[in-house]
C-alpha positions in Angstrom: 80.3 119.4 81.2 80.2 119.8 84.7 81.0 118.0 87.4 79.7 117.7 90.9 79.0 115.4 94.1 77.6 115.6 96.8 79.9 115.5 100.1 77.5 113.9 102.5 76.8 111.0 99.8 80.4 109.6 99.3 80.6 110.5 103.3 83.1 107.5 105.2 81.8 105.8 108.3 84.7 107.4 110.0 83.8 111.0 108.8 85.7 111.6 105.5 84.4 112.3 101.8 87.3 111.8 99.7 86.0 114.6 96.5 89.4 114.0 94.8 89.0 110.5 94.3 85.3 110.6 93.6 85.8 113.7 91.2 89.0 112.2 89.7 91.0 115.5 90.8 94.7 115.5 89.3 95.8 118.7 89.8 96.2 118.8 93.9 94.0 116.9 96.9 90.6 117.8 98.0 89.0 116.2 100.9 86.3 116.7 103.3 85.9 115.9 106.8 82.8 116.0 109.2 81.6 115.6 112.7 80.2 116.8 116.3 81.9 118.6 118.8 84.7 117.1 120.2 85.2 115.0 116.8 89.0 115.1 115.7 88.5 115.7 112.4 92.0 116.3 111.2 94.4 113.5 113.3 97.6 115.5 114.2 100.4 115.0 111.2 103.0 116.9 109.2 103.0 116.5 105.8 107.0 116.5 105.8 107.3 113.6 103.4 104.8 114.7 100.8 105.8 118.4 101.5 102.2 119.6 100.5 101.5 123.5 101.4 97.4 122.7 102.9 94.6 125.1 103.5 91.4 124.1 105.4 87.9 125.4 104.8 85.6 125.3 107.8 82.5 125.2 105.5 80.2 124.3 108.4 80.3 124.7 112.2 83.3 125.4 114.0 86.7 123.8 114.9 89.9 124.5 117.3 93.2 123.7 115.3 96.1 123.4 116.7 99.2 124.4 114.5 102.8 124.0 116.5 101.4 124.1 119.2 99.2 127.6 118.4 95.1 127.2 118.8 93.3 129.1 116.7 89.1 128.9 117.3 87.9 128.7 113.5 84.2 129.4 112.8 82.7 128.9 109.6 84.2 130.5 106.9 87.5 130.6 108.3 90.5 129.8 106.3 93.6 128.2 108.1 96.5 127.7 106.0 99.6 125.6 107.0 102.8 126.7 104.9 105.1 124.6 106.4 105.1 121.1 105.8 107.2 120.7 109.0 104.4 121.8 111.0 102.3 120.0 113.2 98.8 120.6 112.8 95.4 118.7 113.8 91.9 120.1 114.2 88.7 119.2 116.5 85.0 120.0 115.8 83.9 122.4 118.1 80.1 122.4 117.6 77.8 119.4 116.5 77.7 119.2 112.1 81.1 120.5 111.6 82.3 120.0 107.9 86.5 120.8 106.8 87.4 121.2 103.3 91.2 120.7 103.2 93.0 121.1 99.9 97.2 120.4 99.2 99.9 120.0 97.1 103.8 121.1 96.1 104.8 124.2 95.6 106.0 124.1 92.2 105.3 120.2 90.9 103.0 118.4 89.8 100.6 116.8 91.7 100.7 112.9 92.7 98.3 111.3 94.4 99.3 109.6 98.3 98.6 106.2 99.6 97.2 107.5 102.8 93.5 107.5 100.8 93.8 104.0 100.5 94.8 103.2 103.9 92.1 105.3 105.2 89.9 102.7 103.7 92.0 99.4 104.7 91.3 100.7 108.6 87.9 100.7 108.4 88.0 97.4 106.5 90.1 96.0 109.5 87.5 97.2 111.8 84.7 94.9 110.5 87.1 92.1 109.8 87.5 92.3 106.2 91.2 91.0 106.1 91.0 89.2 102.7 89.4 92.0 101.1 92.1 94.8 102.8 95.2 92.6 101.7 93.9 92.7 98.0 93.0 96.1 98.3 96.5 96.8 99.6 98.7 95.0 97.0 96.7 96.7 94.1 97.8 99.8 95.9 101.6 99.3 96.3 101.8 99.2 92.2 100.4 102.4 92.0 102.1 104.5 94.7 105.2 105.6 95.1 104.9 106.4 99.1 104.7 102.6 100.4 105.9 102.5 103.8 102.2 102.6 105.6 101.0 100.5 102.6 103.4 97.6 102.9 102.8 98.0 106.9 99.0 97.5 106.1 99.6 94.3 104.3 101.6 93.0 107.1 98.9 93.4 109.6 96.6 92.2 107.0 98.5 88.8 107.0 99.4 88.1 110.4 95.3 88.8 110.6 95.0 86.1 107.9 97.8 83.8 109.5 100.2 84.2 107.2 103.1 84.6 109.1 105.7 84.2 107.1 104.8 86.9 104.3 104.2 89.1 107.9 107.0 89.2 108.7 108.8 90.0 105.5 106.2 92.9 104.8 107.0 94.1 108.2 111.1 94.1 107.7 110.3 96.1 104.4 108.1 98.3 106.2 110.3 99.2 109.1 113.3 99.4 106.8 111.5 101.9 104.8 109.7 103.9 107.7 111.9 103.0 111.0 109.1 104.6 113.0 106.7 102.2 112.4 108.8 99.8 114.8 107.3 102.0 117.2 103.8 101.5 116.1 104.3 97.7 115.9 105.2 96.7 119.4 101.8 97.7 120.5 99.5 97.4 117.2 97.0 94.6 118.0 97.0 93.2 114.1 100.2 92.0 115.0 99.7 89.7 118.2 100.2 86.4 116.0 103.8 87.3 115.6 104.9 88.5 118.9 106.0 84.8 119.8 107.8 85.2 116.8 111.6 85.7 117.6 111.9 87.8 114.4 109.2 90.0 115.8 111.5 91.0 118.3 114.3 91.5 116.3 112.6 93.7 114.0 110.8 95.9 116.4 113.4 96.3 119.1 
């Protein structure tokens, strides 16, 4: 039987088409990501934690990526591929209808799926005040993934947004205790203004 979709169907207000999910892909991640020129399309990261090996596909347009500092001007049908997990790497469309295919996974294991697809929907969620709906959406998620940190961060903001300060707060000490950085995030995310007066907001952020 075969299998197929269309990437500019299952394409995500904020310019992702997530074929792995859509297509039920096990064996390693498959994702696209479109826009116009001056569009980030890949947000600058390291895949340090998941140790993924990626590759990136520039299937239509063009982009700039920028690997450890490196730029390399990609038209289509260039192939970038990132080795390292340590290294730093983010990408920007270059000319108007640019499309990325960006595949990953571990050398040598078997592939697990990462929370970050989920929490690329809870933002866009957030953005049109769907709190409720990203809180469930978030809890669901936190049985099924072993990478939590950004997940139990997401249901923190989702209820201090709700007014549920107490649970907050918790969700925010487990958050920071699994991903210290997020501290950083914290002090100026506004999802979180309901707790600032909080004195354990302080304490927790630094």
């Amino acid at each position: 039987m075969i299998e197929s979709v269309d990437i500019t169907d299952i394409r995500r207000p904020n310019g992702w088409s997530p074929i792995r999910r859509e297509l039920g892909v096990q064996a390693f991640g498959i994702n696209a990501w479109h826009g116009d020129a001056d569009k980030q399309l890949v947000g600058e990261h390291d895949e340090k934690t998941s140790g993924h090996e990626e590759l990136y596909v520039v299937v239509a347009g063009a982009a700039r990526f920028t690997v450890d500092g490196e730029e390399l001007d990609a038209p289509v049908g260039t192939v970038v591929f990132v080795r390292d997990p340590a290294s730093r790497r983010q990408a920007v469309a270059t000319e108007d209808g640019t499309t990325l295919i960006s595949a990953g996974g571990k050398p040598n294991e078997a592939y697990a799926p990462r929370s970050w697809e989920v929490n690329a929907e809870v933002f866009a969620m957030f953005d049109r005040g769907a709190f409720g709906e990203a809180k469930e959406m978030v809890s669901d998620a936190l049985t099924r993934f072993d990478d939590r940190d950004v997940l139990t961060y997401n249901l923190a903001c989702a209820e201090a947004r709700l007014g549920e300060s107490e649970e907050a707060i918790e969700h925010l000490r487990h958050a920071i205790e699994l991903r210290p950085s997020l501290a950083d995030n914290a002090r100026e995310d506004d999802d979180l203004e309901s707790l600032r007066s909080d004195p354990r907001f302080a304490e927790l952020v630094g």
